[in-house]
N, C-alpha and C positions, 0 to 999 in steps of 0.2 A: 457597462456604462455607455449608455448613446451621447452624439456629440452631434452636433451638425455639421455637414458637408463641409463648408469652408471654414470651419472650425480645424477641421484637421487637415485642410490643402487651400490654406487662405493664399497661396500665390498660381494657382492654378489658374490658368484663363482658358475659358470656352468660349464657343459662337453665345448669343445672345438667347436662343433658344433650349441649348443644354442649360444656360444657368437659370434659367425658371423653373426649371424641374428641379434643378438640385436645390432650390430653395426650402423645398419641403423633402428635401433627401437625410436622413440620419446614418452617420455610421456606428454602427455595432460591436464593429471587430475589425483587424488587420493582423494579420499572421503571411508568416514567410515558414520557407522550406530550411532546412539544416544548412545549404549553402548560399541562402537569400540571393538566387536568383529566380524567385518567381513571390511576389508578394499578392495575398489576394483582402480583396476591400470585399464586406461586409455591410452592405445598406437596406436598409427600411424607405419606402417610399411611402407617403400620400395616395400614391395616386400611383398608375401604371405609368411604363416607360418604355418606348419601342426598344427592341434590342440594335436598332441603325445606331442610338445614343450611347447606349452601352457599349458597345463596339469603340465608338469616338471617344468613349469617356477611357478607356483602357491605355486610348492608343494617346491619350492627351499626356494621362499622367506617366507613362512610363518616357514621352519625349522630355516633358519640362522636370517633371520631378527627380527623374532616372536617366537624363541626357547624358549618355557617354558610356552609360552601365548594360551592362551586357540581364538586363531586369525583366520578365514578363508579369505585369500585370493583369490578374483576371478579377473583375466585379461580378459579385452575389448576389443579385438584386433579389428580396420582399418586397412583394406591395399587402399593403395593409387599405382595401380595397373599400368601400361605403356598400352599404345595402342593396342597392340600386344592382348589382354585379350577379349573375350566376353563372356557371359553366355553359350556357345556350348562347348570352349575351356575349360575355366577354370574351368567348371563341369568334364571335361576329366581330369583336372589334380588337381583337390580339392578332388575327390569325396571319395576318401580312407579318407581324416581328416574328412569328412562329416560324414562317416560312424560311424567314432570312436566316435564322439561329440555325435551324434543318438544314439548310444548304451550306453554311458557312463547315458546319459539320462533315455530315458526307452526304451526298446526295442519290445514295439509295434511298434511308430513310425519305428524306426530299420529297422523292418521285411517289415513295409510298404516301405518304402525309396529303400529296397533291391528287391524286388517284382515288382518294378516301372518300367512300358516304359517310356521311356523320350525323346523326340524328339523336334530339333526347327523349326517348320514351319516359321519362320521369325526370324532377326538376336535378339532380345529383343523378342520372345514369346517362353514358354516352355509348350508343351503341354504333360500334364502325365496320363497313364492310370494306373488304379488302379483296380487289381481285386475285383469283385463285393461281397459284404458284408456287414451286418448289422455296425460292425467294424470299417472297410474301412468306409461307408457314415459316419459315428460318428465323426469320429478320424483323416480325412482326413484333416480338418479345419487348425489341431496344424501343421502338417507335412509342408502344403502351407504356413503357417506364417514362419514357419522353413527356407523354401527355400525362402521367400521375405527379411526376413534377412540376410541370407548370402550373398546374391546378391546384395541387393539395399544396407539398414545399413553398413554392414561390408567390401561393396566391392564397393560402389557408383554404380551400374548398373541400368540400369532403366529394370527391367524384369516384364512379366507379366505371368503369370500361369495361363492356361485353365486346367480342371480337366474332366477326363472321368472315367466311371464305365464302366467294359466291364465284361460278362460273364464267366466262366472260362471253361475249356472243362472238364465234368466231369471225376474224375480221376479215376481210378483202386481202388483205396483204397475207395472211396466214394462210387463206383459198390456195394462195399462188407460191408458196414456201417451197415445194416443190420443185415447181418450174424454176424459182430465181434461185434455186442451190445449182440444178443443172446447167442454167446460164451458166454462173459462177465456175463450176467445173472448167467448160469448155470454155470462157475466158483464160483460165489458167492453162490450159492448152495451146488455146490458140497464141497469146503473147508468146509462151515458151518457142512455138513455132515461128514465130516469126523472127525470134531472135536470132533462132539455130539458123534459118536462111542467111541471113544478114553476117553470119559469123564465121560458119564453116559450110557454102556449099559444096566445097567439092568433097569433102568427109565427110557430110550427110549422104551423097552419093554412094559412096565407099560402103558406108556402113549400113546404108539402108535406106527404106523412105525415109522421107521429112517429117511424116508424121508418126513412126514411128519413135523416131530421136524427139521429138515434142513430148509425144507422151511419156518416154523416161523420164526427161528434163521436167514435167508439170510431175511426176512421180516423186520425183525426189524435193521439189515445192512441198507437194504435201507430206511427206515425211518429216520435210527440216520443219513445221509448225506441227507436229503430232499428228497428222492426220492418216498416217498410213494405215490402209486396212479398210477407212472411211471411204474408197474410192466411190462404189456405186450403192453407197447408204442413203435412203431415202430421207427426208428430209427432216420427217417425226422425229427420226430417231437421231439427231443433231441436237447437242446443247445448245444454248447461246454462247455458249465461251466457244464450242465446236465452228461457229456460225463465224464468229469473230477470227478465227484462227482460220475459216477458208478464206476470207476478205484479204489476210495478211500475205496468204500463199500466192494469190493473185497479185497484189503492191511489188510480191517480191519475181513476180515473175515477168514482170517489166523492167526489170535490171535497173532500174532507175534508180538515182546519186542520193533522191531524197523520196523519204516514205512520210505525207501525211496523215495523222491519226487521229481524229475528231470524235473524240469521247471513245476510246475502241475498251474502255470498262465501264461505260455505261449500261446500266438492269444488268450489270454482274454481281453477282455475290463477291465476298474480299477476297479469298484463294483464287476462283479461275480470274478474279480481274488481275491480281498478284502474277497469274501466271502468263500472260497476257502481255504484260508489261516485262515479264521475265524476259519473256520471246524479243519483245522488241529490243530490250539493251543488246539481246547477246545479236539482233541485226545488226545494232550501230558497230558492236564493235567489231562487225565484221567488214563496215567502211563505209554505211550505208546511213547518211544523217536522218535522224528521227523527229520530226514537227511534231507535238503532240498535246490538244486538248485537254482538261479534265477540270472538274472541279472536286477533286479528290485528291485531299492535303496527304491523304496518310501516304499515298505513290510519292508524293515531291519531295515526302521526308527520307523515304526507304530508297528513291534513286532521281539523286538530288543532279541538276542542270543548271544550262540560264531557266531562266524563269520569266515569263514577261505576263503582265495585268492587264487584260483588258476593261477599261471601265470610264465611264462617262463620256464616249464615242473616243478614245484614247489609250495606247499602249504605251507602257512602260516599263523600265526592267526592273524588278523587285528580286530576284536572286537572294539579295541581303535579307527581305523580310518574309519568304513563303513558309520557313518553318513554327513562325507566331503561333498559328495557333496548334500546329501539334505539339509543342514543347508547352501549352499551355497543358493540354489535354492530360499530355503524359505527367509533368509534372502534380497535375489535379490528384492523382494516383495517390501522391503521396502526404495528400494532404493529413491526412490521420497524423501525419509526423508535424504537423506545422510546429514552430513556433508563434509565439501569441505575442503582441506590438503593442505598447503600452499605446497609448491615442487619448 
């Protein structure tokens, strides 16, 4: 039995903009988990709804409705769309909340969904090429299910998705991959060295050149991030996890108090980004505090910090709320188990 929107949350208050939308919103369903902390709402729309609303709408009702409850809220939005709509147009005018949902998510798919040619050879086919990668082939599976949901589930279309790998032209920065690993190397060298001056000259004496005590010391850098063995591997033959793991060897070869880490699992896959992040707790706790980027909830859940939000030219500490949406995610799991909410 459908109901209208403020039928079943007539004390909810929104900005002025969500309640125009929810005028023409019906809810369908409400169901909770066995230990009703995660209730998820069930809507029918008129008309499309950026997922920026949805987002606000989640986070409205879990403050006023659920203030003090330990509650996550997640909306199911249908649109029940007019004629006017096919999968060509409405990619044209969805794709900004597409983006947002992708990113909120994780932000490989993200980067893949952003990197995409998308074309319809037929009014129901989408055909997307995807630059070529170990990645890409992996990861491309989740991104396609992504888009058969918002299209088919969320928007009744019948769409079909062909997928292409296409080579990419290699870049300037890849020409020089090379070169900038060898940099990298003798960075890690040379800080090593310069420490070992600074620390013990006259036992660098003792025991030998200066640069031969550097290059131990830049040795055992790259052993402490896995890299031993990699000493004089050429560049080809480096992952990006490999790649990320000599940057870290270098940070830690400046013996410095604090290591910054701006996206350092960024175009990783979830393991070496996991592992990556391994590397870095077990810096911190070796006394070395850890600054670190990401917009990757699943890291903040598995190794939890402060936490601070950057957003709308403004940081704040959100610590309390960074696990919303993977306790959504994960709890979604068990949806099969819901209980069902009279409404």
């Amino acid at each position: 039995m459908e109901k209208d929107f403020f039928d079943v949350f007539p004390s909810l208050k929104v900005k002025k903009e969500l309640e125009e939308l929810l005028d023409m919103v019906f809810v369908t369903r409400v169901s909770c988990n066995p230990s009703r902390t995660h209730i998820w709402v069930y809507i029918k729309s008129e008309r499309w709804i950026h997922k920026k609303h949805i987002f606000e709408l989640e986070e409205q009702i879990e403050r006023q409705i659920f203030a003090g409850l330990n509650v996550t809220v997640t909306v199911i939005e249908k649109f029940r769309l007019s004629g006017q709509y096919n999968p060509q147009n409405f990619l044209e005018t969805y794709r900004s909340s597409m983006e947002l949902e992708l990113r909120s998510y994780n932000m490989l798919e993200y980067n893949m969904f952003r990197q995409a040619q998308i074309s319809f050879p037929g009014e129901n086919d989408l055909h997307m090429i995807l630059p070529d990668s170990v990645i890409a082939r992996e990861k491309s599976g989740i991104l396609i299910e992504y888009l058969q949901k918002v299209f088919c589930e969320r928007c009744g279309m019948d769409l079909k998705v062909e997928l292409e790998f296409r080579e990419t032209q290699e870049s300037k920065y890849r020409k020089n991959a090379a070169v900038q690993i060898a940099q990298e190397v003798e960075n890690v060298i040379r800080h090593a060295k310069l420490n070992s001056k600074n620390e013990e000259p006259v036992q660098s004496e003792e025991a030998g050149t200066a640069e031969k005590k550097a290059e131990k010391k830049a040795l055992k850098y790259l052993e402490k991030v896995g890299l031993k063995g990699f000493e004089k591997s050429r560049a080809s033959k480096l992952s990006s996890g490999q790649k990320q793991r000599l940057a870290i060897a270098r940070a830690l070869a400046k013996e410095t108090d604090i290591i910054m880490a701006d996206e350092p699992t960024g175009n990783l896959d979830s393991e070496t980004g996991r592992q990556i992040v391994e590397l870095l707790k077990s810096i911190c706790a070796s006394g070395s505090a850890i600054m670190m980027t990401t917009h990757n909830l699943h890291l903040l859940s598995e190794y939890p910090g402060i936490v601070y939000r950057f957003e709308n030219h403004q940081i704040k500490e959100v610590t309390n709320e960074y696990s919303r949406a993977i306790k959504r995610e994960k709890e979604q799991e068990t949806e099969e188990k819901t209980t069902n909410v009279t409404i």
